[in-house]
Structures are given as structure tokens and as C-alpha cells.
LOLUM-120154 format. One record per residue: x, y, z of N, C-alpha, C in turn. Coordinates in pm, whole numbers, padded with zeros to 5 digits, always signed. Layout:
XYZXYZXYZ ...
This chain:
+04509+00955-04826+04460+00877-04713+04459+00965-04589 +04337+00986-04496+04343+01041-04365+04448+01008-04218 +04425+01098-04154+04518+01037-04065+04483+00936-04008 +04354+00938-03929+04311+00789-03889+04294+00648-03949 +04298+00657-04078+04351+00521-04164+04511+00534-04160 +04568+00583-04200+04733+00552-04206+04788+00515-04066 +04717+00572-03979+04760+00523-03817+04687+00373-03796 +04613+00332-03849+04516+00200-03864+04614+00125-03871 +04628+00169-04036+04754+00082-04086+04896+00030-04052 +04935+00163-04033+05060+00162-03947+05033+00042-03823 +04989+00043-03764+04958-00001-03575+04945-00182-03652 +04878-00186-03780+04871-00312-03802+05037-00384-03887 +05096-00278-03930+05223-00334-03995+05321-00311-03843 +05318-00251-03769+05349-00280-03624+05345-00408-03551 +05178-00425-03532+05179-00590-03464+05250-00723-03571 +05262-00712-03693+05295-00775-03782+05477-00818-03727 +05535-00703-03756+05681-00647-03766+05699-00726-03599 +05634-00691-03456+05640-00706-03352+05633-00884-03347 +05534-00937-03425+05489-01094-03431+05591-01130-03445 +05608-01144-03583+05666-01247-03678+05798-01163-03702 +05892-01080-03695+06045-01027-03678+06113-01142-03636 +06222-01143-03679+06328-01227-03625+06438-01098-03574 +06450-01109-03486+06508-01018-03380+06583-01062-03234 +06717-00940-03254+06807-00984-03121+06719-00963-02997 +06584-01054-02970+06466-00991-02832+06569-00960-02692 +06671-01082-02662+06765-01095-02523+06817-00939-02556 +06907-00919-02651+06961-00773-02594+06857-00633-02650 +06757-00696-02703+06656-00544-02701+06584-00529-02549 +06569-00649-02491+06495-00638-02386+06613-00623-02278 +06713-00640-02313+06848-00621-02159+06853-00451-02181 +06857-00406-02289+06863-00257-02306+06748-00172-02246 +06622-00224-02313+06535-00149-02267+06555-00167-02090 +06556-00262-02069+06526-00270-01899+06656-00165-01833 +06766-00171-01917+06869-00099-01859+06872+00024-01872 +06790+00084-01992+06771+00244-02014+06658+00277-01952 +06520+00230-01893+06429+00252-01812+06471+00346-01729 +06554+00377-01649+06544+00515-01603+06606+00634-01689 +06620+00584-01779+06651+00742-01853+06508+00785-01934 +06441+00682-01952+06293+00687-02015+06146+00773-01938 +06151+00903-02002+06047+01010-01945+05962+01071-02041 +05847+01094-01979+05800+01194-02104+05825+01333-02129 +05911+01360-02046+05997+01500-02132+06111+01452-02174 +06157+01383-02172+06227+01347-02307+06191+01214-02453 +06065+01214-02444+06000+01165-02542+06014+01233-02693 +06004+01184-02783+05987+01233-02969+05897+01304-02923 +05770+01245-02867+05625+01318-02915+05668+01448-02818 +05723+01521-02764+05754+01645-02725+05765+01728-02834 +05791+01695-02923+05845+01779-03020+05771+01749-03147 +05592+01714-03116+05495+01689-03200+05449+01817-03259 +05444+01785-03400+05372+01918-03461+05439+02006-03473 +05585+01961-03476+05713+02135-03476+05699+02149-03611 +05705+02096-03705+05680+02172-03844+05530+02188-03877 +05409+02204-03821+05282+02216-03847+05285+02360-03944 +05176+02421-04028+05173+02490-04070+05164+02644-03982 +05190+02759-03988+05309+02790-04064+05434+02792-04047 +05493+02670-03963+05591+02657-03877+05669+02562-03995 +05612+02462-04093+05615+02391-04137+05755+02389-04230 +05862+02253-04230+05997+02277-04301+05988+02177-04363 +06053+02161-04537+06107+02050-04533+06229+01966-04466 +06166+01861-04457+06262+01710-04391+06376+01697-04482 +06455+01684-04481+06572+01630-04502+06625+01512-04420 +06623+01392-04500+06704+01275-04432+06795+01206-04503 +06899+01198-04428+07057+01181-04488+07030+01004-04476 +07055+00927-04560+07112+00804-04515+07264+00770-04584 +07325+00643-04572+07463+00607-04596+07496+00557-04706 +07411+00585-04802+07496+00525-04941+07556+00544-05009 +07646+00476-05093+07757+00569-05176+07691+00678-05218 +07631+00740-05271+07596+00875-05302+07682+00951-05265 +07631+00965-05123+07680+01078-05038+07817+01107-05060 +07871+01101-05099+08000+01140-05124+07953+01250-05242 +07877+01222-05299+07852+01316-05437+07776+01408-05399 +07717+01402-05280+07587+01477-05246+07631+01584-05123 +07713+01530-05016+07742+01573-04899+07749+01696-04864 +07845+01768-05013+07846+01918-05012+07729+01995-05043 +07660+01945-05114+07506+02028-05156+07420+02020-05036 +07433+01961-04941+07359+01948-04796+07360+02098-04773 +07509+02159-04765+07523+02292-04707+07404+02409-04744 +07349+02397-04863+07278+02448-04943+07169+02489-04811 +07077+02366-04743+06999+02411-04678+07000+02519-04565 +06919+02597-04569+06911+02659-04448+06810+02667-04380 +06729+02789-04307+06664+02737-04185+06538+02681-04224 +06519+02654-04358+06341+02646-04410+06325+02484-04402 +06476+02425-04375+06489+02260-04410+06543+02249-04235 +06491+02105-04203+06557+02012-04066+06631+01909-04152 +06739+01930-04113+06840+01784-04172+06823+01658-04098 +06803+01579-04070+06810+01439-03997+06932+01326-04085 +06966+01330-03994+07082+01162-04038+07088+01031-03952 +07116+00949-04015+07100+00798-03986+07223+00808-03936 +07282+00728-03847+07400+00677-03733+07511+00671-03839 +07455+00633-03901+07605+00540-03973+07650+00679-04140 +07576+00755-04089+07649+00875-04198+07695+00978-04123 +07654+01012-04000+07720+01107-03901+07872+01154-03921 +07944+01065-03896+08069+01096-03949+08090+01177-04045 +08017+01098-04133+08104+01140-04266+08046+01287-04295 +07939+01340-04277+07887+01461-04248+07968+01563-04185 +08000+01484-04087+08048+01620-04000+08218+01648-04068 +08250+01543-04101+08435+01557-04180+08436+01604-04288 +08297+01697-04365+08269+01775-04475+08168+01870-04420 +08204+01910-04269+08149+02046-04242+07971+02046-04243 +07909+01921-04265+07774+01964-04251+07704+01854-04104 +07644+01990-04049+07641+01920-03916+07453+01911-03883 +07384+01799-03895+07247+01781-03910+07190+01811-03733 +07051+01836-03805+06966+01885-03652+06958+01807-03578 +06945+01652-03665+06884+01519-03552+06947+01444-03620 +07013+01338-03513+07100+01213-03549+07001+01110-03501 +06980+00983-03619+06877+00904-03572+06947+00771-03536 +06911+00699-03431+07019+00544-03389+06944+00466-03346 +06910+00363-03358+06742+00249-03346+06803+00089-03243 +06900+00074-03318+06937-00079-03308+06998-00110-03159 +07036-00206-03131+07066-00259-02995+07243-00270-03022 +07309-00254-03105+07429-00295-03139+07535-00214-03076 +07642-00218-03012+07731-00142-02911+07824-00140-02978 +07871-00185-03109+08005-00205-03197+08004-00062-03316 +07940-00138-03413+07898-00047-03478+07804+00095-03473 +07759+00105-03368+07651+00247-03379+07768+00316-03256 +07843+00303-03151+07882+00356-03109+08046+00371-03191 +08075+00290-03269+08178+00375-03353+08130+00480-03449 +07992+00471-03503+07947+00605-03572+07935+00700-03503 +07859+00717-03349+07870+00799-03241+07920+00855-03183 +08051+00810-03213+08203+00858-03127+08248+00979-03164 +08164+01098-03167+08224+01244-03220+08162+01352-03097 +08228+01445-03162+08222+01542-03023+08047+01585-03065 +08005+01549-02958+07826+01512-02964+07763+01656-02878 +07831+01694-02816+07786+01793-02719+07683+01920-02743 +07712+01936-02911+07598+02037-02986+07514+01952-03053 +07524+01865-03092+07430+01783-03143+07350+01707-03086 +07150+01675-03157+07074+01578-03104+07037+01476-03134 +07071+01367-03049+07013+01251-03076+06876+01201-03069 +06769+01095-03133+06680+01072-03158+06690+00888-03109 +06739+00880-03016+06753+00720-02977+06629+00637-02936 +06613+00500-02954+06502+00404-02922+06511+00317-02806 +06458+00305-02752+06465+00225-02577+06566+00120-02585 +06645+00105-02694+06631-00040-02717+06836-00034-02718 +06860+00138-02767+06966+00180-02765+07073+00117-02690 +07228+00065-02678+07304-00019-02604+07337+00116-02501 +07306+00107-02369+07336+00199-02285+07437+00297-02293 +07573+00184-02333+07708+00228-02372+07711+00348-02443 +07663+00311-02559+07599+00410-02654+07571+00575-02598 +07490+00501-02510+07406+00643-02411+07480+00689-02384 +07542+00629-02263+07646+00735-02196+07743+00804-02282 +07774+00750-02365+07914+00785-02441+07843+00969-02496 +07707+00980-02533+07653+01057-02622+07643+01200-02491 +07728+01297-02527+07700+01410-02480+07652+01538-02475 +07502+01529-02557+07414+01631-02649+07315+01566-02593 +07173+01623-02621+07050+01621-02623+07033+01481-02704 +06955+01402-02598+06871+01309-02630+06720+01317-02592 +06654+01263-02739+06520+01262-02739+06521+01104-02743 +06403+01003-02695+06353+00876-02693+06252+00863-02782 +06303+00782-02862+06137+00706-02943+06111+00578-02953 +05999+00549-02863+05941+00449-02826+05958+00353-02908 +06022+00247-02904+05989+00105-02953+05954-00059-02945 +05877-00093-03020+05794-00195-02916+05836-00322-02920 +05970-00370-03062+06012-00479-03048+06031-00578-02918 +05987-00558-02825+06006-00613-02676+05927-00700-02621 +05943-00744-02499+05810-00828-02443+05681-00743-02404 +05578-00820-02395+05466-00683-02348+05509-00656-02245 +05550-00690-02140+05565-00634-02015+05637-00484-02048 +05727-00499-02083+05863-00370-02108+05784-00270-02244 +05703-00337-02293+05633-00238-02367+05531-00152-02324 +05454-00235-02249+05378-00164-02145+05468-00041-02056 +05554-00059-02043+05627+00000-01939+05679+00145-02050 +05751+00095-02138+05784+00196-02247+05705+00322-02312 +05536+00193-02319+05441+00299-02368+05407+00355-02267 +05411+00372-02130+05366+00491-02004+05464+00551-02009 +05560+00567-02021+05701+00679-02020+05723+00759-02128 +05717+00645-02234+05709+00771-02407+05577+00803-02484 +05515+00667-02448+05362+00757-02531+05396+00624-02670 +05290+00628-02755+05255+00526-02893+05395+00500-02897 +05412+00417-03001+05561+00401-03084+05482+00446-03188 +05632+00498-03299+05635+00488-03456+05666+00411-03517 +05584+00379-03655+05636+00266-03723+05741+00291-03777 +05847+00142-03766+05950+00115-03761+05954+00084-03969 +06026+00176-04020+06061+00115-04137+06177-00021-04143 +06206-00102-04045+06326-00194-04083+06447-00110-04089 +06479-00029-04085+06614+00066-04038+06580+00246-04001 +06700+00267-03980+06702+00422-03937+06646+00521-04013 +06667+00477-04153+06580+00629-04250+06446+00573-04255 +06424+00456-04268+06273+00483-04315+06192+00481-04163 +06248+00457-04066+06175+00503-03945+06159+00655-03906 +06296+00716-03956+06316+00853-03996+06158+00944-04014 +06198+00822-04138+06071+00887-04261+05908+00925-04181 +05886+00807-04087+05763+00811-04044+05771+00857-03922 +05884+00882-03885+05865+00986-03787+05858+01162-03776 +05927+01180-03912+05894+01354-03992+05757+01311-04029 +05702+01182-04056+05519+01223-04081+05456+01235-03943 +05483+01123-03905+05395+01146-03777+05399+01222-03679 +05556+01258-03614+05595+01341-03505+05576+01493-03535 +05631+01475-03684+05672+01642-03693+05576+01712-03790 +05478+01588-03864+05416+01644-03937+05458+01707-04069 +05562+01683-04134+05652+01715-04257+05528+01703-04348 +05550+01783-04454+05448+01740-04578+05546+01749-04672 +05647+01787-04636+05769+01746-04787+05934+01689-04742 +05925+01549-04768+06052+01515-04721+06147+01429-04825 +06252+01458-04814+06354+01446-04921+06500+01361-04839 +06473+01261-04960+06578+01176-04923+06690+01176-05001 +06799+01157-04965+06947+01184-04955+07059+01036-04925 +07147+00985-05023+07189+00893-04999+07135+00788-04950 +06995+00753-05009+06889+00638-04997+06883+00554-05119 +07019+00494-05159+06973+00422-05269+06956+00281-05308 +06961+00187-05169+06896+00090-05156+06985-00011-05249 +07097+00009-05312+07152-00063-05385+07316-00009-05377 +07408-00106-05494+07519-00030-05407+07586-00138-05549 +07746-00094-05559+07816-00128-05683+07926-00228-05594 +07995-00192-05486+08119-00283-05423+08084-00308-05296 +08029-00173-05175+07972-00205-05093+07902-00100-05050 +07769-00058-05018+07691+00025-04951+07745+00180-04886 +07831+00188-04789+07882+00300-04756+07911+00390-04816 +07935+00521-04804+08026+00604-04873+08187+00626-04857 +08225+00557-04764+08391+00543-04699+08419+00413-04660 +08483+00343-04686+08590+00261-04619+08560+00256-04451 +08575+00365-04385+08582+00380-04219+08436+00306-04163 +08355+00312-04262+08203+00258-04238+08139+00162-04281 +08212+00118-04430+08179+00029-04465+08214-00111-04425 +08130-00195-04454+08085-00334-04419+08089-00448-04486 +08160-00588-04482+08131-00652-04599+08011-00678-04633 +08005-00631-04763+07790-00676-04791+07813-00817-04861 +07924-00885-04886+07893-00996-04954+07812-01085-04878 +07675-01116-04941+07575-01210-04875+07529-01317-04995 +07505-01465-04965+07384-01495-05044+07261-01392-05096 +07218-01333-05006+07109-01270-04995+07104-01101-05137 +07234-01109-05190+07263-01027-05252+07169-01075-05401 +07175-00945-05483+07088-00985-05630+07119-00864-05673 +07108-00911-05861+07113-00795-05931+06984-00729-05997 +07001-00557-05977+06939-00444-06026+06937-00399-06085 +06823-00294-06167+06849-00184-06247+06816-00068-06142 +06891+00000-06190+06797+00158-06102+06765+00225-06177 +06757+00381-06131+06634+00450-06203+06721+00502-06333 +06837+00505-06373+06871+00539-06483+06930+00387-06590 +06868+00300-06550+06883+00194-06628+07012+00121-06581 +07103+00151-06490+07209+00102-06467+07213-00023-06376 +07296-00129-06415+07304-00243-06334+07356-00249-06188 +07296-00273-06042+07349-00236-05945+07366-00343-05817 +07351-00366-05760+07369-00492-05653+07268-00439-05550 +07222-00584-05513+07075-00502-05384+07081-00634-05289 +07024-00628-05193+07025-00710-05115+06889-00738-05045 +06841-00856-05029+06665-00871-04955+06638-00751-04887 +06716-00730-04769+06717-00621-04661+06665-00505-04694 +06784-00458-04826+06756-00336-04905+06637-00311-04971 +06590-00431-05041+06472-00422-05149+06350-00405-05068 +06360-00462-04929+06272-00479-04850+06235-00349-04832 +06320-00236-04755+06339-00095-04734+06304-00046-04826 +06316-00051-04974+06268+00003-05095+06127-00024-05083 +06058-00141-05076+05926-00161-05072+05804-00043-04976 +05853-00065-04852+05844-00023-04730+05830+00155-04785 +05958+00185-04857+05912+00337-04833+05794+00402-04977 +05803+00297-05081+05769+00304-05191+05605+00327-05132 +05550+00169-05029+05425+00170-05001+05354+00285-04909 +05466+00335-04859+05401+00441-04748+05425+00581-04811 +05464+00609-04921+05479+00708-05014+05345+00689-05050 +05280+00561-05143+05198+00576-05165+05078+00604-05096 +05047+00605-04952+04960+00555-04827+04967+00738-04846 +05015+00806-04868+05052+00956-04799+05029+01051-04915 +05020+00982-05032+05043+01075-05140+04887+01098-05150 +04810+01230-05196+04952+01325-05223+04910+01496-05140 +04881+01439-04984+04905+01526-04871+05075+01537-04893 +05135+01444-04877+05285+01436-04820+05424+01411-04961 +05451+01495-04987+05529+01433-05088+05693+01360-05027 +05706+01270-05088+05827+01207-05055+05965+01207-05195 +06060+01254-05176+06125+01283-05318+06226+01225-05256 +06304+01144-05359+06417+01081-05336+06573+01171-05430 +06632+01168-05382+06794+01251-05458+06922+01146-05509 +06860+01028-05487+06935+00917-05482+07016+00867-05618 +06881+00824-05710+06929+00767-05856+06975+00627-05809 +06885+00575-05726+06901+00416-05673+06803+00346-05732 +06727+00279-05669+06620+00213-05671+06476+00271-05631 +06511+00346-05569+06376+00380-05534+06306+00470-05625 +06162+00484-05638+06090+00584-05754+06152+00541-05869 +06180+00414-05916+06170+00394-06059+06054+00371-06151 +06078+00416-06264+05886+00426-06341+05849+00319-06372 +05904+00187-06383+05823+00099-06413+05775+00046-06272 +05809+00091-06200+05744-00019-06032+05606+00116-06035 +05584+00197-06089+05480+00295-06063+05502+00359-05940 +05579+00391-05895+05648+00470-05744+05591+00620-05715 +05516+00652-05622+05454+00733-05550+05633+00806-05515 +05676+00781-05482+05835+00857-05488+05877+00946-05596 +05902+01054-05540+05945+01151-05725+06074+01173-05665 +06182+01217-05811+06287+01180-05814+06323+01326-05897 +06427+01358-05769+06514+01491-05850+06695+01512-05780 +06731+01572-05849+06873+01588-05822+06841+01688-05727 +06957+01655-05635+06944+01722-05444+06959+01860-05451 +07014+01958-05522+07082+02122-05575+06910+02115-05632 +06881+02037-05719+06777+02165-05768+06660+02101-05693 +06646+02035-05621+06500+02026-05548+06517+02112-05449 +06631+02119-05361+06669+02222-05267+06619+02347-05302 +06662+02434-05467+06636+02530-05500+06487+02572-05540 +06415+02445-05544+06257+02465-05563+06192+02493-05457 +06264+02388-05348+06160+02481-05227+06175+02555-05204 +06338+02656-05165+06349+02778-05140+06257+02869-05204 +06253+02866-05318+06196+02921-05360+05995+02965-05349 +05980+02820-05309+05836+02799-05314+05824+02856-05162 +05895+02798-05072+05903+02893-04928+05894+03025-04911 +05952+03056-05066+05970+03224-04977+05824+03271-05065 +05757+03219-05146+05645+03230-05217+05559+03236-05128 +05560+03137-05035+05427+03113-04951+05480+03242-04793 +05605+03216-04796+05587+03344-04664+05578+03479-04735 +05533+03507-04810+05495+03625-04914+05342+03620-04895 +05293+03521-04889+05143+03507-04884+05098+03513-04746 +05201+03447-04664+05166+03444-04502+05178+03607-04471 +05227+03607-04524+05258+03761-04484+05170+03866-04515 +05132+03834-04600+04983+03930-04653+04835+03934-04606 +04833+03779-04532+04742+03735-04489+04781+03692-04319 +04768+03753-04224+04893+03670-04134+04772+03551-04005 +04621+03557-04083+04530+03506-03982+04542+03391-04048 +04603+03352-04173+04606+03248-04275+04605+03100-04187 +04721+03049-04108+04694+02935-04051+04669+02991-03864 +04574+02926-03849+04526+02868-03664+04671+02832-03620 +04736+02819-03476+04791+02769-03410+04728+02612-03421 +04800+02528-03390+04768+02386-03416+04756+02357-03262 +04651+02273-03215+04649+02206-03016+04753+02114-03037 +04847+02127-02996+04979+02011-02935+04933+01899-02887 +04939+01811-02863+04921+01671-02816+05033+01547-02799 +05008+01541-02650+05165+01413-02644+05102+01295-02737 +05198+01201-02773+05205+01069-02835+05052+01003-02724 +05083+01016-02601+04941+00918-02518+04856+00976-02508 +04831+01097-02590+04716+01161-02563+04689+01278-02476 +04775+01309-02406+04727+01409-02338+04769+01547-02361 +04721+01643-02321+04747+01790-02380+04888+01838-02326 +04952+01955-02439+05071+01996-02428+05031+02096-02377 +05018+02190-02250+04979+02297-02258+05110+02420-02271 +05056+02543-02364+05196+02595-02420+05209+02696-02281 +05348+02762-02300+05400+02845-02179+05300+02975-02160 +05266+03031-02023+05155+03097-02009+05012+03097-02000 +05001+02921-02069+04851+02881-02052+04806+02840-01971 
């Protein structure tokens, strides 16, 4: 699919998500109005449009919080500079208390309890990726680089206001990784992104620790198979998120590959899943490899890719230093 259809699309599962959401609106809209002056377009996402374009181009790495990660956490280390790590709020911790410390920390929600107890670490080298909508508290507490990404859950007024300061929004997957997700497509332009402790299902409760975890007992809970046939516990929320990344895998394939490391739910073969599925050590070791293949070729050829024209999120030109 081209870019101008998937942005079609997107903008229409946007007004959808924006309509009909059931959403905390009182404290998304007390936030946004209260973070409005921290809201600029140099510190917008779309600043940092097109940083992996070709031959600049890395795989994505995005961490989310599911039991996995405990199994996975150490093989993170593996990456180096050819991969951007990104993590969701609520795995931060546990990352950094096994030594692996990600490029971009992603935090969406309006909640001052929970996202600022994931937040609460020495932040000062690290960047955040926060949404207008962020609990101020939050803000201040965070002492590293913050980037803003526009979000429109709000009234039009404050959206209007949002979109002149940051530029479009991104579509919102329903939580932190899969907004993640479409923001390594859209912002950064990823063509290979790999997910990590995304498994959408869960055996006692979701987390990988105790310190984070949550009671998941809900009505809303149901039983699973995942991708190795095993029986697992899922929840609307979750399956929902499974859907969501399954469909926009497919919307992207196969410009963009999306690989999951999980062994959850997602990319199982009977749903026909545009998601491919490999253990996190050896997909890691394929791209290295395929990376250093292609800077072997860049290298031989070095007129091979154009500089790419930059462009903010509203359209207007990035002009680079010296121009």
C-alpha cells in the first residue's frame, strides 16, 4: 500500500478512535491545556522525521511489558548502533535494572499514578517521547529530553491548538507499543521493526515483575491459544491491540516488515498474520548481518541513495544546517 492510502486510512481510524472512544476527555483536556506551554515545534516527533530514511535507515526495536521480557531482556544488549530501541513506560524499569538502557521511552496516557511510578528513574540521559495529554506531574518529574507527539483525543478547540504547535497526530494504536509502532512508520520511516515482549496475552498477570504488575482479573478476560499451541489468558483490550497491529502489518506489508519475538498471540498461522515470527537472538543476528551486507554495497556504490527533503508533520520544510 502507498503512502497516501495508509495516511487515508490512518486519518480515518483516527476520526473513528476520536468519535466513538470512551475516554478520560476531563483529564486529557486539563493536561493538554496545562502542558500548552511546553508544546513547540522544536520539540515536536516530526523533528526527528525521516531519521532512519535510507541510508540512514535502522531497525526499530520496541520493547513492550509482557512476561516475556524477563526471558528476553538480556538479548536486548545484543543490539547495537544499526537498531533504535524504543520502550513503552511501563517496561522502563525493568530495562534499566538489567543494564539495558533504550533510545526512546514512549508514555501516551493521562494517568499520574502509574506512568509516573514507571518514570521515576534517573531520566537525565534518557528520551522521552510524551503526548499532550501527559499528567504534567509526570513532566516535571522527567529530567532528559522530551520530544511531543501530538494527540487528538481532545476537544477541537485544544486540538486545533495542538495541531499548530506539533504538526498532524499519529495514529494511536490503543496503547504505547502499537502507537510506537506507527510512529517508527510514519515519523522515522522504519522498514523493519521488531517487537519484543508484545504478547498480548499473559498466564497470572501481564507484567514481567511484581513492582509493575496489575491485577488483570477482569470479566473482560478469555481464553487463548498462541502461536505455539499453548493455552493463555487475553483480555478484550489485548485482543483488540492484537487486531490493530495484525491489520496495519498487513496495510504495510511488504514495504515494511513487522516481526514479532514474542510467542504470544500475535502472527499466529491460522489468523493468516502479515506479522512474522522469530526468536529475538536470531532475528537480531539476521539483520546484523544483512546490514553489514548492504553497507558493503553502499559502499561500493556511495551515489546509491539521494538525501531524502525533510518535512515537518504540517508541512513545512526542514531546512538542513548551512542551507
Amino acid at each position: 500500500m502507498g503512502q497516501a492510502m495508509l495516511k487515508s486510512q490512518w486519518r480515518h481510524i483516527i476520526k473513528g478512535f476520536n468519535e466513538n472512544a470512551i475516554v478520560p476527555e476531563d483529564e486529557w483536556n486539563v493536561n493538554t491545556k496545562a502542558n500548552m506551554g511546553r508544546l513547540h515545534a522544536a520539540n515536536s516527533v516530526w523533528r526527528m522525521e525521516r531519521m532512519f530514511f535510507p541510508p540512514d535507515d535502522k531497525a526499530v526495536v520496541i520493547v513492550g511489558a509482557s512476561p516475556c521480557l524477563k526471558r528476553d531482556v538480556e538479548k536486548l544488549k545484543a543490539c547495537d548502533d544499526d537498531f533504535s530501541v524504543f520502550c513503552v513506560n511501563s517496561a522502563l524499569k525493568f530495562m534499566l535494572d538489567h543494564g539495558v538502557k533504550p533510545d526512546f521511552v514512549v508514555a501516551l496516557d493521562s494517568d499520574d499514578e502509574d506512568i509516573y511510578a514507571h518514570l521515576d528513574v534517573d531520566s537525565k540521559d534518557l528520551t522521552l517521547i510524551a503526548s499532550n495529554v501527559l499528567s504534567p506531574r509526570v513532566l516535571d518529574s522527567w529530567k532528559g529530553k522530551i520530544w511531543f507527539m501530538p494527540y487528538y483525543g481532545v476537544t477541537p478547540d485544544l486540538r486545533r491548538k495542538v495541531r499548530n504547535r506539533l504538526g498532524k497526530t499519529v495514529p494511536v494504536g490503543g496503547n504505547a507499543l502499537g502507537t510506537a509502532v506507527a510512529m517508527a512508520i510514519e515519523v522515522f520511516f522504519a522498514r523493519i521493526i521488531v517487537l519484543v515482549a508484545s504478547e498480548c496475552c499473559y498466564d497470572k498477570h501481564y507484567y514481567p515483575s511484581k513492582a509493575i504488575a496489575r491485577n488483570n482479573s477482569s470479566p473482560a478476560e478469555f481464553f487463548v491459544k498462541d502461536i505455539n499451541g499453548d493455552r493463555r489468558v487475553t483480555t478484550t483490550a489485548l485482543h483488540t491491540y492484537k487486531l490493530w497491529l495484525e491489520r496495519l502489518a498487513l496495510e504495510v506489508s511488504p514495504k515494511i516488515k513487522i516481526i514479532d519475538t514474542s510467542e504470544g498471540i500475535l502472527g499466529r498461522r491460522e489468523d493468516k498474520s502479515y506479522i512474522y515470527t522469530y526468536e529475538l537472538s536470531d532475528i537480531i543476528g539476521r539483520i546484523k548481518e544483512a546490514t553489514n551486507k548492504k553497507r558493503e554495497i553502499i559502499n561500493d556504490n556511495p551515489t546509491l541513495f539521494n538525501p531524502p527533503v525533510h518535512t515537518q508533520g504540517a508541512g513545512q520544510p526542514v531546512h538542513e544546517a548551512g542551507s
